[in-house]
N, C-alpha and C positions, 0 to 999 in steps of 0.2 A: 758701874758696868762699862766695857768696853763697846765704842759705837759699830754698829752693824758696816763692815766694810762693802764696798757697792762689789756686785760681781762682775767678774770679768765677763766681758761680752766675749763669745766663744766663735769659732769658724762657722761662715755662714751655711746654713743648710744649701747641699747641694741637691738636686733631683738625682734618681736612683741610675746607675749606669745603664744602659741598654743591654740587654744579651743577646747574641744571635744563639739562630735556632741548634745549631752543632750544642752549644755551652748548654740550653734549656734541656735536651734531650737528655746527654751527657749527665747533666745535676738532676732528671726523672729517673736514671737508670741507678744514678747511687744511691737515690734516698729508698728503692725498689729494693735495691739490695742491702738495704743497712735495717730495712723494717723485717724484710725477710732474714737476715741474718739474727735478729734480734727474736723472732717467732722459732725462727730452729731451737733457738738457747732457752725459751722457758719451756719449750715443750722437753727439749733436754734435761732441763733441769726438775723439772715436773717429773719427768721420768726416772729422774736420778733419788729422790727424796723420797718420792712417794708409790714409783713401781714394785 
């Protein structure tokens, strides 16, 4: 059997970038609109299949 090569120690964990509150908003409004985008399409589709 070939010997277990040691891993590579990887880049060190950094803490998570800060956001200001513009970017927070901004990333509240698209995830708003991507769940509501996504609620249009199976009622659409729901509508499509089974209307």
């Amino acid at each position: 059997m070939n010997p277990q090569t040691p891993k590579r120690p990887g880049p060190p964990e950094t803490a998570p970038a800060e956001i200001t509150e513009t970017q927070a908003f901004t990333r509240a409004w698209v995830v708003f609109l991507l769940l509501f985008a996504g609620v249009l399409g199976l009622l659409w589709a729901n509508d499509a299949l089974f209307g």
